[in-house]
PASEBA-1860 file (N, C-alpha, C; in nm, 3 decimals):
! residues 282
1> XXXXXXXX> 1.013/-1.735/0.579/0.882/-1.691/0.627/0.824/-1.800/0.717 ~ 0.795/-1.769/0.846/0.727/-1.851/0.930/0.587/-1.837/0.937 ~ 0.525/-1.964/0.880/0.404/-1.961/0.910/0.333/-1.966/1.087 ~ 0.265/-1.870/1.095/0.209/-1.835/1.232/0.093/-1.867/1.247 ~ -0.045/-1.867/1.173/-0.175/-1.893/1.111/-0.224/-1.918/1.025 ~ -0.314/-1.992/1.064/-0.400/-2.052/0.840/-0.533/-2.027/0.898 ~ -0.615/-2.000/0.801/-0.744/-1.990/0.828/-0.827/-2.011/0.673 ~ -0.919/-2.146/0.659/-0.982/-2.159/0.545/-1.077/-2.037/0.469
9> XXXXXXXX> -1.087/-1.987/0.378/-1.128/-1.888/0.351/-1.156/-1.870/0.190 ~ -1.303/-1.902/0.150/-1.382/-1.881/-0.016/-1.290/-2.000/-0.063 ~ -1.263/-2.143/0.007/-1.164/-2.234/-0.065/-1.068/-2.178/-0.095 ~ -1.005/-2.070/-0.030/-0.819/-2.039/-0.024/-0.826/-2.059/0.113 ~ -0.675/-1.962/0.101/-0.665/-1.955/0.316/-0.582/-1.851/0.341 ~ -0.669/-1.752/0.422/-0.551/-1.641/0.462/-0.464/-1.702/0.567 ~ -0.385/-1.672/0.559/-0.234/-1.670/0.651/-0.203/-1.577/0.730 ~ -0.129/-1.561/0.851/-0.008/-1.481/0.876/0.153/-1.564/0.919
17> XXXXXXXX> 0.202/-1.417/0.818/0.385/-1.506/0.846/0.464/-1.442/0.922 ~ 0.542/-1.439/0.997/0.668/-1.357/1.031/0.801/-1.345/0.960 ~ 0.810/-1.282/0.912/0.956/-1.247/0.862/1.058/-1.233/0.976 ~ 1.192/-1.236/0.940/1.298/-1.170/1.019/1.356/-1.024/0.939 ~ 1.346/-0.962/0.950/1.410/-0.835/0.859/1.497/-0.763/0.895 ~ 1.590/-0.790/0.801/1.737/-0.713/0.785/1.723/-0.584/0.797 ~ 1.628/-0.541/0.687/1.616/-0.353/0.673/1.559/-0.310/0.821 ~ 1.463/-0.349/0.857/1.369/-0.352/0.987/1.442/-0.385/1.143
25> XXXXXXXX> 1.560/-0.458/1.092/1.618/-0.506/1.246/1.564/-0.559/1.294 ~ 1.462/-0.688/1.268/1.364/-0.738/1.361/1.244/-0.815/1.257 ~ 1.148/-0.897/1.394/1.090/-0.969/1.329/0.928/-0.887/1.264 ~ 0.833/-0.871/1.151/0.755/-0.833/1.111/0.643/-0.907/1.072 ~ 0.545/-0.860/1.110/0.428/-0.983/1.048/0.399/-0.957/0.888 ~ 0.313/-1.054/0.836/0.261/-0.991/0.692/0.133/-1.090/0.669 ~ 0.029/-1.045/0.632/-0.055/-1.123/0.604/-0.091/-1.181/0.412 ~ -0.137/-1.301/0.430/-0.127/-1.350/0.287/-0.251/-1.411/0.278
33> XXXXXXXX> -0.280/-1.411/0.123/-0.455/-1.455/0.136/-0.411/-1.577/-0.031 ~ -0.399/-1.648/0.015/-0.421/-1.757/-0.117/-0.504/-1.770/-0.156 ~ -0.552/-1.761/-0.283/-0.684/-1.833/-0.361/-0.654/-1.960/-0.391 ~ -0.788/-2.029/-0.391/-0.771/-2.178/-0.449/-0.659/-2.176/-0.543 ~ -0.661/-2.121/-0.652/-0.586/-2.169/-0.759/-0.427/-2.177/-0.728 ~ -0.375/-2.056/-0.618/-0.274/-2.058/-0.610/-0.244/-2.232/-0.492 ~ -0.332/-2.226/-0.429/-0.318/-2.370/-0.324/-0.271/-2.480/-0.415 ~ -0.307/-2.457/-0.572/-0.339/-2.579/-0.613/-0.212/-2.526/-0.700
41> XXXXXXXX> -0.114/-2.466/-0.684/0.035/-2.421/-0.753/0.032/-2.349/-0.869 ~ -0.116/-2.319/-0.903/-0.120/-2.224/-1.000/-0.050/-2.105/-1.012 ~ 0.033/-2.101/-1.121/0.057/-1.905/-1.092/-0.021/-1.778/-1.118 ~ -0.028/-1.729/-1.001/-0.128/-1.584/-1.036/-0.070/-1.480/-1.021 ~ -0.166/-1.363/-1.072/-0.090/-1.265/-0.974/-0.111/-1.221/-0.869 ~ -0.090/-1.055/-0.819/-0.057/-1.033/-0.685/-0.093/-0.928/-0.623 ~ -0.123/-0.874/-0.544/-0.149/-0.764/-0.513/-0.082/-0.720/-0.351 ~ -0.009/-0.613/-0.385/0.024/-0.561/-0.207/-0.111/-0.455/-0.184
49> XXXXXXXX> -0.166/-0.485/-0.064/-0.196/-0.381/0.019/-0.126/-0.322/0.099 ~ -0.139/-0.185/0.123/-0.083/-0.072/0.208/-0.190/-0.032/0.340 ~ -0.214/-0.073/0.430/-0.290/-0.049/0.520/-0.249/0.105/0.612 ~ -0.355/0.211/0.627/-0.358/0.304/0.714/-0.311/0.315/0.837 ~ -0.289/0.440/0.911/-0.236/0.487/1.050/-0.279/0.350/1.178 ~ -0.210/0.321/1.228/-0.293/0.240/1.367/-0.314/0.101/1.324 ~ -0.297/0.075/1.201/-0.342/-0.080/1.112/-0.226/-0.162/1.149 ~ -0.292/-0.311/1.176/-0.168/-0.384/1.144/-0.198/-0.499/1.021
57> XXXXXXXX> -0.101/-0.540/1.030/-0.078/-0.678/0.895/-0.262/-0.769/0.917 ~ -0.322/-0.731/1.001/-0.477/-0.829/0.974/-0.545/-0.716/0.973 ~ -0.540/-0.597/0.946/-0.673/-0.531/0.950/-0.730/-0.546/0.825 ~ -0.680/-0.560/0.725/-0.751/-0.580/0.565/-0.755/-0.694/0.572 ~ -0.745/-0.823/0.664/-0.804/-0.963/0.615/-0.954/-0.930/0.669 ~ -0.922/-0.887/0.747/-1.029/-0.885/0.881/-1.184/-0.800/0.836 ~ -1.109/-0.666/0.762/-1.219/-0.599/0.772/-1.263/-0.539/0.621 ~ -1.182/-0.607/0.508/-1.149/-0.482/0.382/-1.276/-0.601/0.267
65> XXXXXXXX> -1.332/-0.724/0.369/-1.408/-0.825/0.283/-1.371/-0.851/0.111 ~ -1.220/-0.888/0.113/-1.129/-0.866/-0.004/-1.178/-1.015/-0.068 ~ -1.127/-1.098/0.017/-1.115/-1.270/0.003/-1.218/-1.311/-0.143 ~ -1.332/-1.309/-0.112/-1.419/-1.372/-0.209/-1.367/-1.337/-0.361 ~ -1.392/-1.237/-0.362/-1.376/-1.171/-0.511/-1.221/-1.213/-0.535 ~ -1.105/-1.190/-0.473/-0.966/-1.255/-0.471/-0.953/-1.409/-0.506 ~ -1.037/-1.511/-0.469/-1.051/-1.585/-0.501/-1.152/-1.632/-0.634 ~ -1.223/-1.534/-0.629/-1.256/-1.585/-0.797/-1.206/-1.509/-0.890
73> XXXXXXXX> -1.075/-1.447/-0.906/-0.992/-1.365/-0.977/-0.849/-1.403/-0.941 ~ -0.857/-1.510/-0.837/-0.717/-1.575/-0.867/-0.630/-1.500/-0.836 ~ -0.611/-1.417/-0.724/-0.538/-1.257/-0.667/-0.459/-1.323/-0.548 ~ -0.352/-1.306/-0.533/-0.273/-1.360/-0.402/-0.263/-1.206/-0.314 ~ -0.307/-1.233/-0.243/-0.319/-1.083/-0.125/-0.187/-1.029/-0.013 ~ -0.105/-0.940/-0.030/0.037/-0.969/0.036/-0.002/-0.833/0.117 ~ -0.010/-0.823/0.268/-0.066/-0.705/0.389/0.057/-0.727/0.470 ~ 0.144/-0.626/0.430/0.260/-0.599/0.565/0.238/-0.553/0.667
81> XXXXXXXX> 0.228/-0.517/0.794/0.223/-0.431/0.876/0.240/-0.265/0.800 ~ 0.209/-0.175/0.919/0.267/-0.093/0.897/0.392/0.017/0.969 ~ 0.440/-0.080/1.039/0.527/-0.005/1.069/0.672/-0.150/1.121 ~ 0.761/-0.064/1.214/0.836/-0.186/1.251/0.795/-0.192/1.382 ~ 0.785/-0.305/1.468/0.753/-0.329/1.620/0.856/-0.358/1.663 ~ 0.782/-0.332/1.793/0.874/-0.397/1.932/0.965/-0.320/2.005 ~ 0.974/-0.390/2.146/1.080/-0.270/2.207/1.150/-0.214/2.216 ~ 1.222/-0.245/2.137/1.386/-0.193/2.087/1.346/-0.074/1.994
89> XXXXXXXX> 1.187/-0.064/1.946/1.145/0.026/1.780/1.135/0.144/1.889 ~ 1.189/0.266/1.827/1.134/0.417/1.881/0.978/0.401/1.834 ~ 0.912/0.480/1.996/0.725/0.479/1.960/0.721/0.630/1.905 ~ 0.624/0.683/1.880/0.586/0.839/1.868/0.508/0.825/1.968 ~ 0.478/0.996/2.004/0.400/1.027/2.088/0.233/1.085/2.109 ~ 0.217/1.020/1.938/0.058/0.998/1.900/0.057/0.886/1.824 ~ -0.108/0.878/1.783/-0.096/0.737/1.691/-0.036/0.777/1.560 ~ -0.026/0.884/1.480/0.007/0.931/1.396/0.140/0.934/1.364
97> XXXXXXXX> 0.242/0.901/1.468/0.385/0.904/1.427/0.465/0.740/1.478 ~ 0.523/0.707/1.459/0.615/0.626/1.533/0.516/0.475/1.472 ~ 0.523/0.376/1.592/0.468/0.201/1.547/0.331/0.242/1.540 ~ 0.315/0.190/1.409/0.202/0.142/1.359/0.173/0.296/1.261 ~ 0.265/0.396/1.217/0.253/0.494/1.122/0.384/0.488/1.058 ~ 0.451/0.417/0.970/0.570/0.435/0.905/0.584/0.498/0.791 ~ 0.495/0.514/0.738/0.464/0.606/0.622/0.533/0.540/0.458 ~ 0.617/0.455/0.525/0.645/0.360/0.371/0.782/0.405/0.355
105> XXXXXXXX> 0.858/0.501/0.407/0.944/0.528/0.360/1.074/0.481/0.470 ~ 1.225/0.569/0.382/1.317/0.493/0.510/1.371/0.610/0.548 ~ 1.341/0.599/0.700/1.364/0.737/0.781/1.534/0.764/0.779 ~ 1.552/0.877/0.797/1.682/0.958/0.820/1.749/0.976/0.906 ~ 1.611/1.026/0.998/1.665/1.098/1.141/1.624/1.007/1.233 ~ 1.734/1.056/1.364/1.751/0.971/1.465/1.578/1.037/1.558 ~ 1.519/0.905/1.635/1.571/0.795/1.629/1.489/0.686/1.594 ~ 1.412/0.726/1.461/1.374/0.672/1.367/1.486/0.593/1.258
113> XXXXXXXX> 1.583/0.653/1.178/1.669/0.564/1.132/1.682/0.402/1.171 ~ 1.716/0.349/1.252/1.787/0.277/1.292/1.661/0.133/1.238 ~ 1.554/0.152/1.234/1.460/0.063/1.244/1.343/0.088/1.136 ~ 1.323/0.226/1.109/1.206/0.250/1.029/1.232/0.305/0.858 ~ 1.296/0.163/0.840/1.328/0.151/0.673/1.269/0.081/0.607 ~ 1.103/0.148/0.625/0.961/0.015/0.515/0.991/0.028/0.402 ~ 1.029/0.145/0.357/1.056/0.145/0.175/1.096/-0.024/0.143 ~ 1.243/0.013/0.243/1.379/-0.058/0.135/1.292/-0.208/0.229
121> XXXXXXXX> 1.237/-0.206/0.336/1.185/-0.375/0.357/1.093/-0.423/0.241 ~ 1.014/-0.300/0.171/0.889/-0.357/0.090/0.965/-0.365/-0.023 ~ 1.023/-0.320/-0.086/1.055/-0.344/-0.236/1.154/-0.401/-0.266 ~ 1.277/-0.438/-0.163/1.420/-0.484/-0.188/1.398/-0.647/-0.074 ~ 1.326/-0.651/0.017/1.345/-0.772/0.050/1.193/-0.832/0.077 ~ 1.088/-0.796/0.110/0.942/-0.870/0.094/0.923/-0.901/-0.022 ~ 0.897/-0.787/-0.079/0.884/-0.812/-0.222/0.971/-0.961/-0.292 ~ 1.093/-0.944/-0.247/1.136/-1.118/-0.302/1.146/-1.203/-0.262
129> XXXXXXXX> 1.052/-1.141/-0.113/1.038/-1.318/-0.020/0.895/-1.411/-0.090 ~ 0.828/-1.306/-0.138/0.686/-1.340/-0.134/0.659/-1.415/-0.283 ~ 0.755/-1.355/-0.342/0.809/-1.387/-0.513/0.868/-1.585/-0.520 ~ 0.979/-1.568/-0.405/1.049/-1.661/-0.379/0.934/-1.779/-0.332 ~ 0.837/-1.746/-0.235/0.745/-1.841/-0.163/0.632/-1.895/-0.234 ~ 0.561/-1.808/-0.251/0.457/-1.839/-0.374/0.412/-1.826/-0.485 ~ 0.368/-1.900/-0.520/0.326/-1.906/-0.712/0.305/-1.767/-0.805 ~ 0.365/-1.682/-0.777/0.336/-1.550/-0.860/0.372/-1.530/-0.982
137> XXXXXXXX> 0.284/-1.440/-1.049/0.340/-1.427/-1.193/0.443/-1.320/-1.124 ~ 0.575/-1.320/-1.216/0.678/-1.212/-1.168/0.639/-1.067/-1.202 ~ 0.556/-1.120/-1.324/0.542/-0.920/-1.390/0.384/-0.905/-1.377 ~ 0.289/-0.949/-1.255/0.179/-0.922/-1.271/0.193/-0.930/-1.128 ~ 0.224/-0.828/-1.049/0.206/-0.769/-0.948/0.176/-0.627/-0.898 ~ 0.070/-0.583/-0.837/0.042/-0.492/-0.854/-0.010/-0.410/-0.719 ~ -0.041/-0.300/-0.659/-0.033/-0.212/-0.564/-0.116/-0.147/-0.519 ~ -0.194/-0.125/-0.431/-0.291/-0.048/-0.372/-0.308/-0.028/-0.224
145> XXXXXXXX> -0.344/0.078/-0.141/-0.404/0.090/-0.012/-0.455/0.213/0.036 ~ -0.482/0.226/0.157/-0.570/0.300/0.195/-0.550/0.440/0.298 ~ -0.559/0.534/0.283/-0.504/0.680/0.368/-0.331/0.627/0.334 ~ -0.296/0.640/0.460/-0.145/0.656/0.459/-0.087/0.545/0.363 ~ -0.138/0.447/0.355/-0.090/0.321/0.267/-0.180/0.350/0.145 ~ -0.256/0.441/0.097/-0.276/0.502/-0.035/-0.154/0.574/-0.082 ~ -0.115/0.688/-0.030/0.060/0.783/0.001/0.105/0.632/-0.055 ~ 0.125/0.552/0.034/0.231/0.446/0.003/0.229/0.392/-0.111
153> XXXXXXXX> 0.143/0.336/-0.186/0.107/0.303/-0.314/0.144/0.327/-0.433 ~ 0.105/0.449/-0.383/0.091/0.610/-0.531/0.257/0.593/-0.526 ~ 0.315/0.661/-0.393/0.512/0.676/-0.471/0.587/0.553/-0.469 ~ 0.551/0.429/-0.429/0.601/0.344/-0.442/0.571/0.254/-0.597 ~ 0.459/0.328/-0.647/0.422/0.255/-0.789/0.516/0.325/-0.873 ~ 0.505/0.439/-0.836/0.579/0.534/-0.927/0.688/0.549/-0.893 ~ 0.782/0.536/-0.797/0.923/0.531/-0.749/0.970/0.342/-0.843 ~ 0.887/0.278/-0.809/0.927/0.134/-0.897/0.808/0.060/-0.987
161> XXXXXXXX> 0.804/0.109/-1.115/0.744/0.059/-1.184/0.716/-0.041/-1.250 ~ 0.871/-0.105/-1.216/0.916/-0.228/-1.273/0.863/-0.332/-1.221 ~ 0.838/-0.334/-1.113/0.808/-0.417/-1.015/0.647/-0.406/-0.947 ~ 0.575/-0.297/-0.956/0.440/-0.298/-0.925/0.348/-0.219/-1.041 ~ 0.313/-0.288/-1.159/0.262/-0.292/-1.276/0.117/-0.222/-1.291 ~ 0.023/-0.183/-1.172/-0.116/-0.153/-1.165/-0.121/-0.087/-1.026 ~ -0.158/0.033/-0.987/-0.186/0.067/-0.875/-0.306/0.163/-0.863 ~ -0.402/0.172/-0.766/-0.505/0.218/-0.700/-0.500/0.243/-0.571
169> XXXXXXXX> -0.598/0.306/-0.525/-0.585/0.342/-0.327/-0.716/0.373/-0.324 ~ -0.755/0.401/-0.197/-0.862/0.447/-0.137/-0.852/0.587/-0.034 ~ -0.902/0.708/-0.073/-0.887/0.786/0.034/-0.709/0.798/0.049 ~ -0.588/0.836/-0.051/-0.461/0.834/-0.020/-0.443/0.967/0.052 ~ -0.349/0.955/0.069/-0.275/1.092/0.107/-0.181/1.158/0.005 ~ -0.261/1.238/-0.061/-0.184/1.272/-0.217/-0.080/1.343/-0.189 ~ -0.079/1.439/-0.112/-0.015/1.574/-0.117/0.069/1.575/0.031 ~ 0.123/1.479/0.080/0.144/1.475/0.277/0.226/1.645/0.243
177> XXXXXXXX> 0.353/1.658/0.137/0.453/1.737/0.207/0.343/1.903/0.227 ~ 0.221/1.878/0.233/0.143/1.974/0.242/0.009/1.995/0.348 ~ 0.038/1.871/0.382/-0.074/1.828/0.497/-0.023/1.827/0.650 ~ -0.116/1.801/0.723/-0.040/1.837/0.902/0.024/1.686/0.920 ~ -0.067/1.584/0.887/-0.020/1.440/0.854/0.112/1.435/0.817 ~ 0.160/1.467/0.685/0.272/1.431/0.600/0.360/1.487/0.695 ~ 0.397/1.659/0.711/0.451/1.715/0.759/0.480/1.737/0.901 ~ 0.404/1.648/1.032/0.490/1.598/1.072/0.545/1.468/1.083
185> XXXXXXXX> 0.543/1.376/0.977/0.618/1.239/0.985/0.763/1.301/0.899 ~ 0.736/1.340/0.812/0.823/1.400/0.730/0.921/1.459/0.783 ~ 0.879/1.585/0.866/1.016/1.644/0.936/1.088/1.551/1.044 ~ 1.017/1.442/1.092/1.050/1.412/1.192/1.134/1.272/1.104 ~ 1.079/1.197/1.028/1.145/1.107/0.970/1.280/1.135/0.845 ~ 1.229/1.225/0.825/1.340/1.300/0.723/1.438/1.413/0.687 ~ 1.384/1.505/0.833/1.422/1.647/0.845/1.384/1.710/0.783 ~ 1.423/1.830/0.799/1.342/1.970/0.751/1.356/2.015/0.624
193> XXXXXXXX> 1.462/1.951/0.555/1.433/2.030/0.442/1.318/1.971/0.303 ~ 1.284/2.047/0.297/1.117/2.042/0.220/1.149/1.954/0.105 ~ 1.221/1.974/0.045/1.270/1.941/-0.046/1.290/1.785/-0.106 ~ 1.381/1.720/0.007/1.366/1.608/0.067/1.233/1.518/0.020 ~ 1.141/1.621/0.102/0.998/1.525/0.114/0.945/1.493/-0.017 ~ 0.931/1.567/-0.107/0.900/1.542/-0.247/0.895/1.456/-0.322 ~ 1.004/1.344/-0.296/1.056/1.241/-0.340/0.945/1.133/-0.244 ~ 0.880/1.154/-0.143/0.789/1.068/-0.069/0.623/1.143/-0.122
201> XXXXXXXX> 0.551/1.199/-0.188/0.495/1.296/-0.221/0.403/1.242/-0.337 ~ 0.315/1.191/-0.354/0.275/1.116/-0.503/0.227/1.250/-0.586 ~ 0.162/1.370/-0.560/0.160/1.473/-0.648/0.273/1.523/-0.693 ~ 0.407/1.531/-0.649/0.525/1.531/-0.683/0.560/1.489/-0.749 ~ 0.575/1.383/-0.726/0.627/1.223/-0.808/0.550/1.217/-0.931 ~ 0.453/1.229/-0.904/0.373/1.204/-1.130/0.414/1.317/-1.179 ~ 0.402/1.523/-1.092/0.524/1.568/-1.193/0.625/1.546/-1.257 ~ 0.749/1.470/-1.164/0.863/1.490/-1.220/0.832/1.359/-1.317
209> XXXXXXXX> 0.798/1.239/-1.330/0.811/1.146/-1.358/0.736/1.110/-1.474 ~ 0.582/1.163/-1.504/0.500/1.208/-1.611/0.419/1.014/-1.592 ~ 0.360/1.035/-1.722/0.300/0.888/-1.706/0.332/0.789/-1.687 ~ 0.360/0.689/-1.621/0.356/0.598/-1.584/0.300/0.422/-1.584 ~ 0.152/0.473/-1.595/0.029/0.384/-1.575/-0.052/0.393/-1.683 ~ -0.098/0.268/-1.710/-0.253/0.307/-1.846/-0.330/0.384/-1.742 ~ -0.382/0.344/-1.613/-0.452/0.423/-1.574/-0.438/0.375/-1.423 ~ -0.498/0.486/-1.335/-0.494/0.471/-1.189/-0.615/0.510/-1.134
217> XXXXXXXX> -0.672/0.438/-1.034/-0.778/0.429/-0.975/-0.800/0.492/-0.854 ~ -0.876/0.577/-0.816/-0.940/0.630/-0.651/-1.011/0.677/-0.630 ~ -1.093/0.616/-0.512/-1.221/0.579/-0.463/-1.220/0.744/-0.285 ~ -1.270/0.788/-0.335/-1.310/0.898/-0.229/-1.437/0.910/-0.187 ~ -1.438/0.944/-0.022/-1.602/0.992/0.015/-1.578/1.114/0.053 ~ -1.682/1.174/0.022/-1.742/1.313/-0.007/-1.763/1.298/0.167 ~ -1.780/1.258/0.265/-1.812/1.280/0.404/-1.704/1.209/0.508 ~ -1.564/1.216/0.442/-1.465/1.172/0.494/-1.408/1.283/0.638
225> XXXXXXXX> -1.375/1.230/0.723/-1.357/1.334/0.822/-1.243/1.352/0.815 ~ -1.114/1.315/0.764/-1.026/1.340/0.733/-0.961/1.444/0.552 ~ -1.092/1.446/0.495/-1.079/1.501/0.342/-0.967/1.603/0.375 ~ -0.950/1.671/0.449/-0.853/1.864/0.450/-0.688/1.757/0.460 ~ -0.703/1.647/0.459/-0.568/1.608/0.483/-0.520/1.550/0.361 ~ -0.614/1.482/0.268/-0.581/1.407/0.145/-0.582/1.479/0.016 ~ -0.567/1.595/0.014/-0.565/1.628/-0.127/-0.600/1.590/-0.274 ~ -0.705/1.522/-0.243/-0.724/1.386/-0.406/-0.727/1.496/-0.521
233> XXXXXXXX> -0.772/1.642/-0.539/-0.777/1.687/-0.628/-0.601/1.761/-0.688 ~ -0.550/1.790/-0.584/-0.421/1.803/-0.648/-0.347/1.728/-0.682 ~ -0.350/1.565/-0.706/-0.304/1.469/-0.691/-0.350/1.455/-0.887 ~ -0.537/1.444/-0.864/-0.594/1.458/-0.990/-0.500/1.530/-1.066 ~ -0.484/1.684/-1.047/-0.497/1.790/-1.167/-0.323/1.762/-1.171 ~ -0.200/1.698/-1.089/-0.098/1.670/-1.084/-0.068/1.589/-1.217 ~ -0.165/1.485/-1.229/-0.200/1.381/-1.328/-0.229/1.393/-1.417 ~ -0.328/1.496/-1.444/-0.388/1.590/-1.579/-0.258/1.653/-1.652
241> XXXXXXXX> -0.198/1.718/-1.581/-0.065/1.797/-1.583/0.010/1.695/-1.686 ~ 0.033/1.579/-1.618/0.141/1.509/-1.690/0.088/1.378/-1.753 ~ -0.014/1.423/-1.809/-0.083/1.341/-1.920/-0.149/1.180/-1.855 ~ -0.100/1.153/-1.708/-0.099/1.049/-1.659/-0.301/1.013/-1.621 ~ -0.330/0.888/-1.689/-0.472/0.854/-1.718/-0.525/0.874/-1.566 ~ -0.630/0.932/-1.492/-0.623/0.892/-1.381/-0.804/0.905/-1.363 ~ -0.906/0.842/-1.328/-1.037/0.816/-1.228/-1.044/0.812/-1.097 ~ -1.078/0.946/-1.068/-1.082/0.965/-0.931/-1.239/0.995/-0.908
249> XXXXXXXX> -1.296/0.834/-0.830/-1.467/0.842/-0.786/-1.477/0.939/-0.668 ~ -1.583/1.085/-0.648/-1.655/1.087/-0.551/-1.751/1.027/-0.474 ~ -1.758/0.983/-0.339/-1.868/0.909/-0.357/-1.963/1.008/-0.171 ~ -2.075/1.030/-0.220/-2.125/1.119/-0.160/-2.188/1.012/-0.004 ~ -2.145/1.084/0.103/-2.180/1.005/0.194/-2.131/0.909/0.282 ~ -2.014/0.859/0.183/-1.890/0.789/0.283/-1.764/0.856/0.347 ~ -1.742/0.779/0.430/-1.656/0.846/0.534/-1.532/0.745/0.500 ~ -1.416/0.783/0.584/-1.287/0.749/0.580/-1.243/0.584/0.598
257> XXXXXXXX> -1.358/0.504/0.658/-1.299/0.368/0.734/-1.328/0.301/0.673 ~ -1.378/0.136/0.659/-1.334/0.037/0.624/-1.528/0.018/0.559 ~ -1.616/0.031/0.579/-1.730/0.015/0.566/-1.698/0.065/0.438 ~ -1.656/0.216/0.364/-1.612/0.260/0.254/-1.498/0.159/0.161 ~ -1.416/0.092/0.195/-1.353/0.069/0.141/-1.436/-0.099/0.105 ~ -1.494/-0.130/0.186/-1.580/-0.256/0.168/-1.695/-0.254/0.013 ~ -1.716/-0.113/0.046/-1.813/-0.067/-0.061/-1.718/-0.064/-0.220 ~ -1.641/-0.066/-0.241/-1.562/-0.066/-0.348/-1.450/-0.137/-0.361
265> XXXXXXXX> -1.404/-0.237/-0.304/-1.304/-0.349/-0.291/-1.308/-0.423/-0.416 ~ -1.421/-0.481/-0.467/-1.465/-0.546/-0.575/-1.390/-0.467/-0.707 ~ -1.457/-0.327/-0.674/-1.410/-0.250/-0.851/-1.264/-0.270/-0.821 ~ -1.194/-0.240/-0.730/-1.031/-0.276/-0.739/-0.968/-0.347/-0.737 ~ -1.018/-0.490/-0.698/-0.939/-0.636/-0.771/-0.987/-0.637/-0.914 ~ -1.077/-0.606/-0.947/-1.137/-0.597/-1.121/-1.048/-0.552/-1.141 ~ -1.024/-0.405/-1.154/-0.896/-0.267/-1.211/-0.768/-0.345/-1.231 ~ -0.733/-0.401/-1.116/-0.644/-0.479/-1.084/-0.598/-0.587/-1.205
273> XXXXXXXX> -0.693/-0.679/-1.133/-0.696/-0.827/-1.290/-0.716/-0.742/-1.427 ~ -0.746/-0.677/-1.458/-0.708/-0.608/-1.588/-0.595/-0.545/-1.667 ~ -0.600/-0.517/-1.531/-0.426/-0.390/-1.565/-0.298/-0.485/-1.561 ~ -0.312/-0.598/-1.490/-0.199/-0.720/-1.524/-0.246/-0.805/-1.589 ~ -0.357/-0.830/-1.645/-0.372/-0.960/-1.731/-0.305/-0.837/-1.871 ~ -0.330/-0.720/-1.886/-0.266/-0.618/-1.992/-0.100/-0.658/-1.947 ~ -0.094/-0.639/-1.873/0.069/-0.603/-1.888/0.147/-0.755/-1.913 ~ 0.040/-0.899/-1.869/0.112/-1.024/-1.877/0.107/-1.050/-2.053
281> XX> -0.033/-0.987/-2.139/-0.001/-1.033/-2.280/0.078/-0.938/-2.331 ~ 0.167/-0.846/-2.302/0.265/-0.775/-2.370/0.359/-0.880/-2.450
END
């Protein structure tokens, strides 16, 4: 990991690093937010964010006002990009598909394949760079983000449990293989058969898979301009279904962007430091 930036911050320091990535073919940014304690070699734990459509690796340093509360909860902050860059990467032909929309998963079809494999970069090789680099507890790492990097969260908590112990989102994308969103990254990253998609799908995924989590957290506004795309209630009653604990806040008046997610950042490093300080006294 090459350090690229430091910036002092609540007595930690956010970072950005570059990776080189094997799965990715190329180099990737990621942003990192140390708390004091970890500066000072403490081990803590961890949290990945999943950042939304158009986001890159600084939009949650920048705008998600995470830091403070991270630092007095002792939270190491790990923000990948979201997608793979650069010229050699196939673009889409909105903001919604192609760099800077990867959807978390590892594409199929050409000519996405070749480059847009975030799954297997986030869980098989970031995931043990970040393990390898800094002071983390190994089993108190845990998962959350926002629209499309909510989607990401939800099946990646539940696709590997082993490895991301607590997860929450903001505004996810519960239901894509049912939304105009999901369905076209989906056909286009995975092909057509429906079927397929399911397995990328977090209302899916807590069917087949049943509970999971003591409990899971999400934060919705009631004046989101995107709501017809996120499904939070089939996601809910998905959860109900399979006994899986789940709090899903309305909150009347907020909309989809970062001012919302500012408004509730706090309750989800709390959720957070709870749900792994639980899983570290096992």
């Amino acid at each position: 990991m090459k350090l690229l930036q430091k910036n002092r911050c609540f007595e930690g320091e956010q970072r950005v690093y570059q990776v080189e990535s094997q799965h990715l073919k190329g180099a990737s940014k990621v942003g990192v937010y140390l708390p004091p304690a970890a500066l000072e070699g403490k081990a803590c734990s961890a949290l990945f964010y999943l950042a939304g459509l158009t986001c890159t690796e600084e939009t949650f340093a920048i705008k998600a006002h995470a830091q403070r509360m991270a630092a007095r909860l002792s939270l190491i902050l790990i923000t990948p990009d979201t997608s793979p860059r650069g010229d050699e990467v196939a673009q889409g032909d909105h903001w919604d598909i192609g760099q800077g929309a990867g959807f978390y998963l590892n594409a199929t079809q050409q000519p996405w394949a070749e480059h847009y494999q975030m799954e297997s970069y986030l869980v098989d090789e970031l995931y043990a760079q970040v393990l390898h680099e800094f002071p983390i507890i190994e089993n108190q790492v845990g998962i959350f983000g926002h629209s499309m990097g909510g989607h990401g969260a939800l099946t990646l908590a539940f696709k590997y449990p082993e490895q991301f112990r607590s997860v929450s989102a903001f505004a996810p994308i519960c239901a894509p293989s049912i939304c105009p969103w999901g369905e076209k990254a989906f056909s286009q990253y995975l092909g057509d058969d429906r079927q397929t998609w399911l397995a990328h799908d977090a209302s899916a995924l807590v069917q087949q898979k049943g509970q999971m989590f003591e409990e899971i957290l999400i934060d919705q506004g009631m004046d989101d301009q995107f709501y017809s795309q996120l499904n939070p209630e089939a996601f809910k009653q998905a959860c109900l279904d399979a006994s899986q604990p789940i709090t899903l806040r309305l909150h009347k008046g907020y909309d989809h962007g970062y001012y919302f997610i500012q408004s509730f950042m706090d309750d989800h490093l709390q959720f957070h430091a709870i749900q792994l300080e639980k899983v570290g006294d096992m």
